[in-house]
C-alpha positions as CSV (number, residue, x, y, z in Angstrom):
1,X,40.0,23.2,9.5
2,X,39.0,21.4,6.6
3,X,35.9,20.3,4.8
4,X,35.5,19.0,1.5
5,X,38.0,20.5,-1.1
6,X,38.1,23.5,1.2
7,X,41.0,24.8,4.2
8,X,40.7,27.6,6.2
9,X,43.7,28.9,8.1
10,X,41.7,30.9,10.8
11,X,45.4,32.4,12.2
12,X,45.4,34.1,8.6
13,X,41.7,34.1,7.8
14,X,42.9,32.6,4.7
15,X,40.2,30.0,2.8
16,X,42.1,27.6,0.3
17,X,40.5,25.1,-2.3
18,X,43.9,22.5,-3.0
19,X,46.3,24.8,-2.7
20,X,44.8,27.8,-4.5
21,X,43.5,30.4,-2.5
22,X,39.5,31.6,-2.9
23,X,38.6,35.1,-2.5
24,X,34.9,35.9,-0.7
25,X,33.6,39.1,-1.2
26,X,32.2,41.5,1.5
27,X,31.7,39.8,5.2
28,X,31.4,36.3,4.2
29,X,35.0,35.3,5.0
30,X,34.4,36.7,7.9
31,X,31.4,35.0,9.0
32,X,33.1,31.7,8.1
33,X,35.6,32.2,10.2
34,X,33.4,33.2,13.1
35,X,31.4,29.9,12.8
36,X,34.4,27.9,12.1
37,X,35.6,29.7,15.8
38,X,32.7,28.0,17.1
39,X,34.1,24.3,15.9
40,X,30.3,22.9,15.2
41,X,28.2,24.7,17.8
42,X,25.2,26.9,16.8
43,X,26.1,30.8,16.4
44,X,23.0,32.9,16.8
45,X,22.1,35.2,13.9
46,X,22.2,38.3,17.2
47,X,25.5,36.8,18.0
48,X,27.0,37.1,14.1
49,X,25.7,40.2,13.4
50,X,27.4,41.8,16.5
51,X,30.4,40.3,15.5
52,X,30.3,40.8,12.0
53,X,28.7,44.3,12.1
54,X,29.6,45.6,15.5
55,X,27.5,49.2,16.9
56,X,25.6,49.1,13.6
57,X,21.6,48.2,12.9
58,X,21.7,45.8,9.9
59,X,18.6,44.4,8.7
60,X,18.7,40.8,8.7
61,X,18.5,40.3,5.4
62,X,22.1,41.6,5.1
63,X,23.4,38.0,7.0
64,X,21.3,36.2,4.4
65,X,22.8,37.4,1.9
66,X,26.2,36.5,3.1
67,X,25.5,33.1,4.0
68,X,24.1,33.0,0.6
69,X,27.4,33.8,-0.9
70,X,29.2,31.9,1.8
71,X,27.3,28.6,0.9
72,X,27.6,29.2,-2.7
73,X,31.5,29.1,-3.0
74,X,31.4,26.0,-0.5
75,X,29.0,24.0,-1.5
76,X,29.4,24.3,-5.3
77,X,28.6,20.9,-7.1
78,X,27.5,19.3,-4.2
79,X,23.6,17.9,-4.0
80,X,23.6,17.3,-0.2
81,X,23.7,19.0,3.1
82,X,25.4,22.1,2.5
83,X,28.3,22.8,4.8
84,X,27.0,25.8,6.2
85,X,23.8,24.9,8.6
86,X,20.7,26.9,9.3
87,X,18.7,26.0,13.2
88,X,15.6,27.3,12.5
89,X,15.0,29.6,14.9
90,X,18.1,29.9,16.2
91,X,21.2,30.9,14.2
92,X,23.9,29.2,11.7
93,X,27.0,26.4,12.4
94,X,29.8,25.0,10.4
95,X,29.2,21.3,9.6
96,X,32.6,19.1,9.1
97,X,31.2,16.7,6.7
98,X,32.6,14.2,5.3
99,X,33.7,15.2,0.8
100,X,32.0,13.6,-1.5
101,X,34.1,10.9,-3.8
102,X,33.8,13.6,-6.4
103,X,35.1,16.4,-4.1
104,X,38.4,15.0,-3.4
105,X,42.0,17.3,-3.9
106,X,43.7,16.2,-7.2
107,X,47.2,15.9,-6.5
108,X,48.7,16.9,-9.7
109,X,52.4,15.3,-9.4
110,X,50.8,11.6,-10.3
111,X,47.8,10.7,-12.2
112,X,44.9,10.3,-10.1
113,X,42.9,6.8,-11.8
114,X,39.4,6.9,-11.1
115,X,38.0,3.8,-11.4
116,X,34.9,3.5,-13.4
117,X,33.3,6.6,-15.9
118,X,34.4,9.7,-15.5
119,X,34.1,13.1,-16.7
120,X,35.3,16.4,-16.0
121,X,33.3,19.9,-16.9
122,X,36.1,22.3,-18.0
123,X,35.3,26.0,-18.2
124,X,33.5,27.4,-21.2
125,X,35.8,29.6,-23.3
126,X,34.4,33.3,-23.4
127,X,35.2,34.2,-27.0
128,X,32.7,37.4,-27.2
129,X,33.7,41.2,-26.5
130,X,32.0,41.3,-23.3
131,X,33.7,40.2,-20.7
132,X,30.6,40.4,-18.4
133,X,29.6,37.1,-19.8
134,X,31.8,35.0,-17.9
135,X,29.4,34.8,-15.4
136,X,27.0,33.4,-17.8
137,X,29.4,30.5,-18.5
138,X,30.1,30.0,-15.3
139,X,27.1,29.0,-14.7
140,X,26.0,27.0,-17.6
141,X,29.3,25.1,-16.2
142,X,28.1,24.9,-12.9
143,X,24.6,23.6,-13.9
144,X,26.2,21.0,-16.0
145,X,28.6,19.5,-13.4
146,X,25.9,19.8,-10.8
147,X,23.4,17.7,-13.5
148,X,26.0,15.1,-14.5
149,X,26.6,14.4,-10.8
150,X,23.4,12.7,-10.6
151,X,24.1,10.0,-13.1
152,X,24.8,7.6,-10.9
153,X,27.3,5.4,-11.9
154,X,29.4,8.7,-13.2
155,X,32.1,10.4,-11.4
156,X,32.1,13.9,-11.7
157,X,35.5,15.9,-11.2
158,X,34.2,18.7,-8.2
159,X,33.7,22.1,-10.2
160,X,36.5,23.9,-8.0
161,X,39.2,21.3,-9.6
162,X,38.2,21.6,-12.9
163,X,38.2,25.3,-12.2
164,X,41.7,25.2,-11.6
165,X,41.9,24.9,-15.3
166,X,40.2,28.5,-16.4
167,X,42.0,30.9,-18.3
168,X,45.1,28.4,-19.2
169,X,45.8,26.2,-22.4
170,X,45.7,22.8,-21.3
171,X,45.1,19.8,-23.5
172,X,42.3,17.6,-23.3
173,X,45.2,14.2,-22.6
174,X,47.1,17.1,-20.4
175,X,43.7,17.4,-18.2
176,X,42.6,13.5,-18.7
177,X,46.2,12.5,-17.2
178,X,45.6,15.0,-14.3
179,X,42.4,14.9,-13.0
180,X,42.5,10.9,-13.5
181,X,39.5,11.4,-16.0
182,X,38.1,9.6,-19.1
183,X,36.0,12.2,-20.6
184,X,36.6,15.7,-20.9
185,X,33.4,18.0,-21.5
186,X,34.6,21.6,-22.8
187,X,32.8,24.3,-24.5
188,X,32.8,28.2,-25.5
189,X,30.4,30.9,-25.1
190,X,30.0,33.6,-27.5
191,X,27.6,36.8,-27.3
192,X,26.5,38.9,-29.9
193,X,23.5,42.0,-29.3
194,X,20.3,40.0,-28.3
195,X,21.5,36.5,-29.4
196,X,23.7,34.1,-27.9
197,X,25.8,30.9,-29.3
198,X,27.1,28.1,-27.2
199,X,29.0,25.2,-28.3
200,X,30.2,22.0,-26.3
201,X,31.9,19.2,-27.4
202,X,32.5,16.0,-25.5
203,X,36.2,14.2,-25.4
204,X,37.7,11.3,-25.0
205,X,40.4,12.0,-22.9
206,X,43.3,9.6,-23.7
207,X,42.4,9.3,-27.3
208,X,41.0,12.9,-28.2
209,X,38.0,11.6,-30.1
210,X,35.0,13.2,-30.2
211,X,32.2,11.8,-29.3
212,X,29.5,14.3,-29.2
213,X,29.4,18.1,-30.2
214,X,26.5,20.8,-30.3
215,X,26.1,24.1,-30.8
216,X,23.3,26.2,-29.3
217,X,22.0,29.4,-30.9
218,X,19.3,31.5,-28.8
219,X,17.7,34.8,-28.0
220,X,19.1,36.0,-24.9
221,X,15.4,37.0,-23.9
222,X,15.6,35.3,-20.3
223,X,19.5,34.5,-19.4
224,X,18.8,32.3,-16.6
225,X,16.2,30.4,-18.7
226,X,18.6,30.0,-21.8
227,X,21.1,28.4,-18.8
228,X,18.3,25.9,-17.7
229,X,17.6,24.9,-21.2
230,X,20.7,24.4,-22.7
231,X,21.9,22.4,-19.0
232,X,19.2,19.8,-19.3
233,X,20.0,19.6,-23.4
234,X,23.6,19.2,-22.4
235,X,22.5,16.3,-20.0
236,X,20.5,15.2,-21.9
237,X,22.3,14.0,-24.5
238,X,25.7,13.3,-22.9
239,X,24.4,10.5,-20.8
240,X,23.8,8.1,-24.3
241,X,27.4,9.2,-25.6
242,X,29.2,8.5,-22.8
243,X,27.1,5.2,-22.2
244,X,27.9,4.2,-25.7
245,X,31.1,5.0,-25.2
246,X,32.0,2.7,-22.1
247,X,30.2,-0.2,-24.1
248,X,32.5,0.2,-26.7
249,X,35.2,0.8,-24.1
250,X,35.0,-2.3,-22.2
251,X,34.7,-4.2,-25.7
252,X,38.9,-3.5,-25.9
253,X,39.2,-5.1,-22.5
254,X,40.3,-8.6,-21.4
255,X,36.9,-10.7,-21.5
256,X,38.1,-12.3,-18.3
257,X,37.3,-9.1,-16.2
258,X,34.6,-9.9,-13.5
259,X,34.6,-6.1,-12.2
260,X,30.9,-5.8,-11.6
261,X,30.7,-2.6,-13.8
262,X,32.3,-4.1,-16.5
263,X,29.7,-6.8,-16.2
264,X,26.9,-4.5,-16.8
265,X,28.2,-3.1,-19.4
266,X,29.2,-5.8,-21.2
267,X,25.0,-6.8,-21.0
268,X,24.1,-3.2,-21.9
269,X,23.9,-4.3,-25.9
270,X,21.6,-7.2,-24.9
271,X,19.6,-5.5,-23.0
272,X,18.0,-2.3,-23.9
273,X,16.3,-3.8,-27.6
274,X,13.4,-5.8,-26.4
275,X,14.6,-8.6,-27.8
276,X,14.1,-11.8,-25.8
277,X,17.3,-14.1,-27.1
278,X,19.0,-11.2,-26.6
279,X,17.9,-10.8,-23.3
280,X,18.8,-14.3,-22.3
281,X,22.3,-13.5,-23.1
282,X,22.5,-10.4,-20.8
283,X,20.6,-12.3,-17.5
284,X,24.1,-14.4,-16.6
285,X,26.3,-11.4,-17.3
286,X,23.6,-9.0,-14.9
287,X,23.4,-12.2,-12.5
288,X,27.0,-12.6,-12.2
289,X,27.2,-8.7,-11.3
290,X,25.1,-9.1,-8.6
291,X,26.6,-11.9,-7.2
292,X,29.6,-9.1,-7.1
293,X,27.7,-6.9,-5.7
294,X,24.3,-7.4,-4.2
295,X,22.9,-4.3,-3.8
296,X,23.9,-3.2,-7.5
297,X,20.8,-1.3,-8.8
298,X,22.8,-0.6,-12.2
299,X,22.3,-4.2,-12.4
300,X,19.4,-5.1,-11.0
301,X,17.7,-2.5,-13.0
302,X,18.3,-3.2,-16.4
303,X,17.9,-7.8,-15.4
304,X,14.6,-6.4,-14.6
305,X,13.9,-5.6,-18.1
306,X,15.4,-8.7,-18.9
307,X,12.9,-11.3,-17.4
308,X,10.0,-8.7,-18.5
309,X,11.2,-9.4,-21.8
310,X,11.2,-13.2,-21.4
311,X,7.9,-13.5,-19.4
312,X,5.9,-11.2,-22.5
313,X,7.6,-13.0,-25.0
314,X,8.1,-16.1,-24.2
315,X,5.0,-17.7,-23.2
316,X,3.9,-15.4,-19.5
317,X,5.5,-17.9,-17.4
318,X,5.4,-17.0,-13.3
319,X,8.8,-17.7,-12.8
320,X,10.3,-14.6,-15.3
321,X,7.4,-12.4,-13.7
322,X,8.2,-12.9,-10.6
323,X,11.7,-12.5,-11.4
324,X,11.2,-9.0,-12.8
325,X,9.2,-7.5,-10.2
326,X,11.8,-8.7,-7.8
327,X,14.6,-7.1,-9.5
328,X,12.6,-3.9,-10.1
329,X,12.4,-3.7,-6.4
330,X,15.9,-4.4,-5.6
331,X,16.5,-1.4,-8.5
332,X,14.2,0.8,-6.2
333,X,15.7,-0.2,-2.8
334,X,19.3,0.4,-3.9
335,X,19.1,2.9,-6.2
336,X,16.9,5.9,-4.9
337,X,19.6,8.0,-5.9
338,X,19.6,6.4,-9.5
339,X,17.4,8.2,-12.1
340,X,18.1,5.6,-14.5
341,X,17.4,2.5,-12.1
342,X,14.6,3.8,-11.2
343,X,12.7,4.6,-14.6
344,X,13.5,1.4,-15.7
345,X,11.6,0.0,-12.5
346,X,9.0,1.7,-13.0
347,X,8.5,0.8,-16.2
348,X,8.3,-3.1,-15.3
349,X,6.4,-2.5,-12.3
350,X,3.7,-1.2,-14.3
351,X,3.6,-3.4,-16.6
352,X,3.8,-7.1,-14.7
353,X,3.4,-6.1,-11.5
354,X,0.7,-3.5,-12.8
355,X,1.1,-1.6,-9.6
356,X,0.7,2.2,-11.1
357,X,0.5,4.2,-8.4
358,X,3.8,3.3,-7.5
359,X,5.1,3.3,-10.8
360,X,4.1,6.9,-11.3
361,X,5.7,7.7,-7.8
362,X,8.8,6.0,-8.8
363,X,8.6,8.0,-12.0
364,X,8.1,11.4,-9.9
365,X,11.1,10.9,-8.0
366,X,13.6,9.7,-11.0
367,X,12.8,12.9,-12.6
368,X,13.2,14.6,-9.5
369,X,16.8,13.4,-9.3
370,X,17.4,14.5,-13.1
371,X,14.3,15.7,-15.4
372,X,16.6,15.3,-18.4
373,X,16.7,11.5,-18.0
374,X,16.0,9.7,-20.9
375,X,15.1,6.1,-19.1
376,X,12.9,8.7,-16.5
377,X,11.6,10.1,-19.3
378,X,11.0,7.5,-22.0
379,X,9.8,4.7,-20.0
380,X,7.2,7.2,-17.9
381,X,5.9,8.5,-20.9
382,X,5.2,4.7,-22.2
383,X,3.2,3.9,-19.4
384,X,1.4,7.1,-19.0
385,X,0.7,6.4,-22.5
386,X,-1.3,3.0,-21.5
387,X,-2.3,4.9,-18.9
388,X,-4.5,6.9,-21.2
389,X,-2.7,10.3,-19.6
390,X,-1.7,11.1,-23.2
391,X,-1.2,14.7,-23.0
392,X,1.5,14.2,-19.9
393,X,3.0,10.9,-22.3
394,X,3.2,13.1,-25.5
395,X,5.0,15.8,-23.2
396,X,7.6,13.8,-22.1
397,X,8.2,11.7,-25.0
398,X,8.9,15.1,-26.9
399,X,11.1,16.2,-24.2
400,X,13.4,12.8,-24.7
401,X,13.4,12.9,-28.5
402,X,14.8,17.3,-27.8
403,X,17.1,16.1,-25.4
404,X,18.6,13.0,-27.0
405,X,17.6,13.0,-31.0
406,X,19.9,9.9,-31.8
407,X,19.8,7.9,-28.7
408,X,19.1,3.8,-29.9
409,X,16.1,4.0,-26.7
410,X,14.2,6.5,-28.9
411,X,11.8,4.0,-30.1
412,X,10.4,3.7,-26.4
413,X,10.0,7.6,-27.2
414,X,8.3,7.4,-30.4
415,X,6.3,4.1,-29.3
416,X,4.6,6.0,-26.6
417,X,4.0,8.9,-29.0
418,X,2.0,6.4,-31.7
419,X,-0.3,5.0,-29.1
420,X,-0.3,8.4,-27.3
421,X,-1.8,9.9,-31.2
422,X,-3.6,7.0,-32.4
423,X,-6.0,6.8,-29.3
424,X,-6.8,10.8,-29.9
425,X,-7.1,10.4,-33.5
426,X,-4.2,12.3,-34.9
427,X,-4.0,9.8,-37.0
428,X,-1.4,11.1,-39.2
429,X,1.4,12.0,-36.5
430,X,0.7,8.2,-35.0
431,X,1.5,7.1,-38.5
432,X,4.5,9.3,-38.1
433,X,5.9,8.2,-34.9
434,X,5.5,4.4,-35.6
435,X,7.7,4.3,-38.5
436,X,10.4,6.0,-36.7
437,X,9.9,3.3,-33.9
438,X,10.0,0.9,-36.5
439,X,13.3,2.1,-37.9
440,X,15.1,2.5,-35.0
441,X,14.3,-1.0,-33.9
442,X,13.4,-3.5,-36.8
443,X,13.5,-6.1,-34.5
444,X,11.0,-5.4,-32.2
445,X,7.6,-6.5,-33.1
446,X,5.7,-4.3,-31.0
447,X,7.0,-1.5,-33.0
448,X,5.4,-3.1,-35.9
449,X,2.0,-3.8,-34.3
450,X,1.9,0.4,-33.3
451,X,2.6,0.7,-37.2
452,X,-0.3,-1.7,-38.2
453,X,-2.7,0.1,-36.0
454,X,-1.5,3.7,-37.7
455,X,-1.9,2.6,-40.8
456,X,-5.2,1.2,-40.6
457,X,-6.1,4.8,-38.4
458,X,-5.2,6.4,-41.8
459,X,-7.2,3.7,-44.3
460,X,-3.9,2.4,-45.8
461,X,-5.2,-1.2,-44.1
462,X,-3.5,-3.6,-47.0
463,X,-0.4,-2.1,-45.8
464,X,-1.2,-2.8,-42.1
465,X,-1.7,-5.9,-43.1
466,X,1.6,-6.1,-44.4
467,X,3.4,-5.0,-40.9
468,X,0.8,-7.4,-39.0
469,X,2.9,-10.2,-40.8
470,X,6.2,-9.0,-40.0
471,X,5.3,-8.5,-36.3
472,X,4.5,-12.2,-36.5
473,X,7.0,-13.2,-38.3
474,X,9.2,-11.4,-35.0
475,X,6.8,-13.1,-32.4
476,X,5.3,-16.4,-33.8
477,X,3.2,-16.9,-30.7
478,X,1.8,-13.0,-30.4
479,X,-1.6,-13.0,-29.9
480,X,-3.8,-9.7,-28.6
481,X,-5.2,-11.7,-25.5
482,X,-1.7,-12.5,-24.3
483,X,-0.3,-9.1,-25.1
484,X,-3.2,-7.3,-22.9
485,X,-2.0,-9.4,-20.1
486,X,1.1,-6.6,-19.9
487,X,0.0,-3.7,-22.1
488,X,-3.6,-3.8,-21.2
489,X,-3.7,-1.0,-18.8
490,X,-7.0,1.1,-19.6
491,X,-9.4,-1.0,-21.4
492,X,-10.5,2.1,-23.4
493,X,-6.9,2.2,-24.9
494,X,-6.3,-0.9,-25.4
495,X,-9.4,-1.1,-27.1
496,X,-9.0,1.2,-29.7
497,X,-5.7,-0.8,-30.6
498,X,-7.3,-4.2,-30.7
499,X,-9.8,-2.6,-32.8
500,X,-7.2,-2.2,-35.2
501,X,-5.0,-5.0,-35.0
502,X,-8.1,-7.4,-35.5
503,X,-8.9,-5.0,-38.8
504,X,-5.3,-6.2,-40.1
505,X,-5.7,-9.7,-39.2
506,X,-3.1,-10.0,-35.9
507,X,-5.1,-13.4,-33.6
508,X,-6.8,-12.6,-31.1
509,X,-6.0,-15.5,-28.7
């Protein structure tokens, strides 16, 4: 019987994952074999336990714990269904469900090519005396393949494969060429009296370059907490890398390739700046992917942004508005599973359809999918910042700039932070905040208006004057009235910024 990477031999009540056999402690093997007996049909938890535990009284708990186990070898880096099914009420069955892409058996005498990113999450190297720890990395392992799962347009080798690789000396080209994989994520775990250190490095398979490295240094006051926080840091900032990564990657390809992925990706450095003549260069490449493939939400997502970009900056017209809001719904209807898609949606859905309630909703369930988003998180925190929910803004903007300190998106981050500080008169960390948005993108002249209205918060109002030009200089036709039509939210807000602006000398209409 077979399900997912997984064969059990019932004759010889042997469980296999691609060859290699997988040991289950106490009475869970044979509780699997007792449901898999049953080929899909409900075994009552009276019924188990009889078999299981036969002329004994065993508290109930004692099959929970077993299917706890049970479920926890099977169903390890899955997100779905697991395979082992509870009928309320009634007892457990063995679901034959269909593996996931990322679940498949690598068949190591040929190169498996995944087309498309992919990544897979070796095991962390235990390098400390105590060998207990190996659980600990495990774990952070686990977490991590189970996190990166959700990026939606990344495959993620299934945790039992790259498994297979624990304990031996394989290269990072050795494991690229055998898994089929791009990227390589590998790391070690080292443990020293109350304090913990954990490094991870990120590969490029074929090439061996680096692309990313970290090292994490802790109290080991709350293990399972450390785990959680150094997961979503992980996550966090491995989704830029490896998107900067595939940009530059598809750069070296042939420029005739009309692969809808490559498509995107090729529009990715167009599209993410706020720059409308950059944006007009990224619609026909977005456009053509969706001709592709209709129901792309990696596309439809990010041409979203696009036409809000055109219809703020270049002149409000209905067509690019409508435009916008359509593809922010297309995002939403084809990528519910997309934490990425969906922030971005969000984000213009708020602003030019200025619907918020589903914005936030949208928001809620991106970060459901992944809380160490940085689209999710950035691009919520900038409307809640209109929004005048500053405390919930500054919160998440913070979490972004922890998770991903270098990422080209910060100054959505940092933007949402200045308006987030200005309109509660922490007038000195708004000042703060704008010049790092400014920094990390020159071009945009919103990140110059947010400086303008620092610096007047802070008197310096000859220099705001200064930045008032340059945002100008960016945006001929800015003027406040037409920038409220978007970013005027809550009046009391806006307000305060106007206020400002009008004290450097930016037109009001």
């Amino acid at each position: 019987m077979r399900f997912g990477n997984f064969t059990l031999d019932l004759d010889h009540r042997k469980l296999t994952c691609a060859g290699t056999q997988v040991r289950l402690g106490g009475r869970a093997l044979d509780i699997l074999c007792v449901l898999a007996a049953a080929k899909g049909s409900v075994v009552a938890k009276d019924e188990l336990m009889a078999q299981i535990w036969p002329g004994q009284v065993i508290e109930e708990n004692a099959i929970q714990a077993q299917i706890s186990a049970l479920r926890k070898v099977l169903d390890q880096g899955r997100d779905g269904e697991s395979y082992v099914g509870t009928v309320q009420g009634r007892g457990y069955r063995l679901l034959e469900l269909q593996p996931r892409p990322d679940e498949r058996d690598i068949d190591r005498s040929k190169p498996a090519a995944i087309a498309g990113a992919s990544i897979a999450v070796l095991p962390f190297l235990n390098i400390g005396s105590d060998p207990e720890q190996d659980y600990f990395a495990d774990g952070v392992v686990e977490d991590i393949t189970t996190g990166l799962s959700r990026i939606r347009w990344l495959f993620v080798i299934a945790r039992n494969s790259s498994f297979a690789y624990k304990g031996k000396a394989a290269d990072v080209n050795q494991v690229g060429r055998e898994l089929g994989v791009r990227y390589v994520l590998e790391g070690s775990v080292r443990k020293a009296g109350n304090r913990v250190r954990i490094t991870a490095q990120l590969i490029e398979a074929e090439t061996g370059t680096h692309l990313w490295a970290e090292r994490y240094d802790r109290l080991l006051d709350d293990i399972f907490a450390l785990q959680d926080e150094i997961t979503m840091a992980v996550i966090g900032a491995i989704e830029p890398s490896l998107r900067k990564a595939e940009v530059e990657r598809v750069k070296r390809k042939r420029p005739d390739s009309l692969d809808a992925y490559d498509l995107v990706l090729r529009a990715l450095p167009f599209t993410y700046n706020h720059i409308y003549e950059d944006a007009a260069k990224a619609i026909p490449l977005l456009e053509k992917a969706i001709a592709l493939e209709p129901g792309y939400a990696a596309a439809h997502a990010p041409l979203a942004w696009c036409y809000h970009f055109l219809y703020s900056r270049a002149g409000l017209r209905a067509e690019d508005r409508a435009a916008a809001i359509h593809h922010a719904h297309a995002a939403i209807e084809g990528g519910g599973d997309d934490p990425t898609a969906l922030g971005i949606a969000g984000l213009v859905i708020s602003l030019d359809e200025h619907d918020h309630a589903t914005a936030l909703n949208v928001f809620d369930s991106a970060l459901a999918l992944s809380n160490s988003n940085i689209f999710a998180l950035s691009c919520s925190a900038l409307i809640l910042s209109w929004l005048g929910q500053t405390d919930l803004a500054i919160e998440r903007a913070q979490r972004a700039l922890r998770l991903s300190p270098f990422d080209s998106l910060n100054y959505l981050s940092y933007n949402a932070l200045a308006i987030s500080y200005f309109c509660t008169q922490r007038n000195e960390e708004a000042l703060d905040a704008a010049r790092r948005s400014v920094q990390i993108n020159p071009r945009f002249s919103v990140c110059h208006l947010f400086l303008t209205a620092a610096l007047v918060g802070v008197g310096r109002v000859d220099e705001a004057k200064l930045h008032a030009q340059k945002a100008l200089a960016l945006n001929p036709i800015f003027t406040i009235r037409q920038y409220a039509v978007t970013a005027g939210i809550e009046p009391i807000v806006f307000a305060r910024l106007t206020e400002a602006w009008l004290a450097a000398g930016l037109p009001e209409e």
